[in-house]
C-alpha positions in Angstrom: -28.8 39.9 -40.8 -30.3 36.9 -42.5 -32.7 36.7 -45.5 -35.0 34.4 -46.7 -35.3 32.5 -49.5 -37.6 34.3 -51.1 -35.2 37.6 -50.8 -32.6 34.8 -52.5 -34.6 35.0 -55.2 -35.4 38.1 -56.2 -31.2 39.2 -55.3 -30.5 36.4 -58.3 -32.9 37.4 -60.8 -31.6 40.9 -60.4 -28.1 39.9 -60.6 -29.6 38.2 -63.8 -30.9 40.8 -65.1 -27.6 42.9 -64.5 -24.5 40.6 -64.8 -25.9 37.9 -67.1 -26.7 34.4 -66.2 -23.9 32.8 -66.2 -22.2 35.5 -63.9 -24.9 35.8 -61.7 -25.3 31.8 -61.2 -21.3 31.9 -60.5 -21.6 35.2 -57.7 -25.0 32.8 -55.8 -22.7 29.8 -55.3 -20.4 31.2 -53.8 -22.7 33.1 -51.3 -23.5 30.5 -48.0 -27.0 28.9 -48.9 -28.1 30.5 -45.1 -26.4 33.5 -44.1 -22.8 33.9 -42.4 -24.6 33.1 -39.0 -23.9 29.4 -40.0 -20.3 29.8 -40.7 -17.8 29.0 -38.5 -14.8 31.5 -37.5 -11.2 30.6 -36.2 -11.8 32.3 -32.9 -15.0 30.5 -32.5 -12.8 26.9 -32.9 -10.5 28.7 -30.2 -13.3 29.5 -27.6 -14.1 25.4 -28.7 -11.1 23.8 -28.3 -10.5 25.6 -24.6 -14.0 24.3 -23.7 -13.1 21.3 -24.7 -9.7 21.8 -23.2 -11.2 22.3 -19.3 -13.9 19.7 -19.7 -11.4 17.1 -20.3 -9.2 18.0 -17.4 -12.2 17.4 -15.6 -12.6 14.5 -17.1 -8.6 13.6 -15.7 -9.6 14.8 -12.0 -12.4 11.9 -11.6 -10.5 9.5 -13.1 -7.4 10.1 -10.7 -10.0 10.4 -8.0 -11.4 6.8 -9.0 -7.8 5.6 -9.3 -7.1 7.1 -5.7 -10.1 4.7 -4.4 -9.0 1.7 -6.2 -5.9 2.3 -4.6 -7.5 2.4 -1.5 -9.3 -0.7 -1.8 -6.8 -2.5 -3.1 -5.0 -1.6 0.6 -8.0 -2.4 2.2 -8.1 -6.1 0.8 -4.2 -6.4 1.5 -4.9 -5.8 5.3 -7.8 -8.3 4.6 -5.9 -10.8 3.2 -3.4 -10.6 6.6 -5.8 -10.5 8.7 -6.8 -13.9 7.2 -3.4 -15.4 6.8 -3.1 -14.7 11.0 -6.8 -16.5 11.4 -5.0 -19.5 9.1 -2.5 -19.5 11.6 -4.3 -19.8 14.6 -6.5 -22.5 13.3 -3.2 -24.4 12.4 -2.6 -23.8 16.2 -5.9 -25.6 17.0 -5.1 -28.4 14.8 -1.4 -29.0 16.7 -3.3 -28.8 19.8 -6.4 -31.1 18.9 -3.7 -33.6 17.9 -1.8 -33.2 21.4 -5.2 -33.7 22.8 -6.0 -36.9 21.0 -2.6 -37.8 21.9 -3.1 -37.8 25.3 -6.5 -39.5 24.6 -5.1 -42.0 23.5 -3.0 -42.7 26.7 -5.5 -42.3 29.1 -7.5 -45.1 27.1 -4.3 -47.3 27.4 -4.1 -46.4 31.0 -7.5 -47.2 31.2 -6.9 -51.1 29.5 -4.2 -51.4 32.3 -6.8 -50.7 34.8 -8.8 -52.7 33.9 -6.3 -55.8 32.7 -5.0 -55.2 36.9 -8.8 -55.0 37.8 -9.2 -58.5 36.5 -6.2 -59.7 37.9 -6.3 -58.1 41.6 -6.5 -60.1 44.8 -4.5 -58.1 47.4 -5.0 -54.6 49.0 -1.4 -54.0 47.8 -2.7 -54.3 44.0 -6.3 -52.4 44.7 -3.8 -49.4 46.3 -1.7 -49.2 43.2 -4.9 -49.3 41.2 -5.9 -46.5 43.3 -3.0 -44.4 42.8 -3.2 -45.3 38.9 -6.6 -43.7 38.7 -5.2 -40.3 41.1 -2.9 -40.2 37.9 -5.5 -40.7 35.4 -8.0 -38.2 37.2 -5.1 -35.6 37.0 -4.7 -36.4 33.5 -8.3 -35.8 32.6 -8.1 -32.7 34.6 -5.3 -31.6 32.0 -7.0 -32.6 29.5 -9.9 -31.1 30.5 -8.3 -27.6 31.0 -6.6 -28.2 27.3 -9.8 -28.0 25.9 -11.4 -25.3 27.8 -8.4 -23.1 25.6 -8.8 -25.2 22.3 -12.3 -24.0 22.6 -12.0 -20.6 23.8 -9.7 -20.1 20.5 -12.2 -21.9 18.4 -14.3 -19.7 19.3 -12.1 -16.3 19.4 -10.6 -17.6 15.6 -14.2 -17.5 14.6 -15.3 -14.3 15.7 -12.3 -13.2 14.4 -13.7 -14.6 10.7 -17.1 -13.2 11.1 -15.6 -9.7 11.3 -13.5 -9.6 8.5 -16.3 -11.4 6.8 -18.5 -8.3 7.7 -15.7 -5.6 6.6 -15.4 -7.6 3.4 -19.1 -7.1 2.7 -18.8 -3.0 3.6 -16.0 -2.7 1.5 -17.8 -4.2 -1.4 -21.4 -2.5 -0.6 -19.1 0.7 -1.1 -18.0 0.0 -4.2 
């Protein structure tokens, strides 16, 4: 039961009246300015503390869930990062064989300055049917050639497919975070 102020009153004015002043001033302050409803009890700091107690174990469960995704992503950008290292590799492929290609480039245009070194210096049909076999080499050779970069290009063109995807999954994986 609580009282009011005005009850306050009139209980120390007849504690006054009965104990004495200084008595009755000493018995008010030690009476709570608003009733015992306000005070707190041991077994109310024991029903606290165990709420307290469960919300922070909740608390532990979502941050072991966050860690658990973390984890997961950080798996997710290891596969990412391998998946790029084999791309790497494959355009280190290209590069060996764009350098055998201008290799061979290179000696067809020297085959080529034969040709045409024998073209100005031909006056038999002996010489015009070794040029003729010379070309039937160099038309194989551009066949080659022509075949090498039919592949060069096809894995161009695969190695950057295969960077547009992981580029995609990169940008899902973020989105999710």
């Amino acid at each position: 039961m609580t009282i009011t102020e005005a009850q306050r009153f009139e209980l120390h004015l007849g504690l006054q009246g009965a104990l004495g002043d200084t008595v009755a001033n000493t018995l008010m302050e030690h009476l709570p300015p608003s009733g015992w409803s306000d005070v707190v009890r041991l077994r109310d700091l024991d029903e606290f503390e165990k709420r307290m107690d469960l919300r922070f174990q909740v608390i532990d469960m979502r941050f072991e869930q966050i860690d658990r995704r973390f984890e997961t992503i950080d798996q997710r950008f290891e596969q990412m990062d391998r998946r790029f290292e084999t791309i790497d590799q494959r355009f280190e492929q290209i590069d060996q064989r764009f350098d055998q290609i201008d290799h061979r480039f290179h000696t067809i245009d020297r085959r080529f300055e034969q040709i045409d070194q024998r073209f100005d210096t031909v006056a038999t049909k002996d010489d015009l049917a070794l040029v003729h076999v010379q070309m039937g080499g160099l038309s194989r050779d551009i066949s080659r050639l022509n075949r090498g970069f039919a592949v060069l290009v096809g894995g161009m063109i695969s190695g950057f497919a295969a960077v547009m995807v992981l580029l995609i999954q990169l940008n899902m994986n973020i989105s999710q975070l």
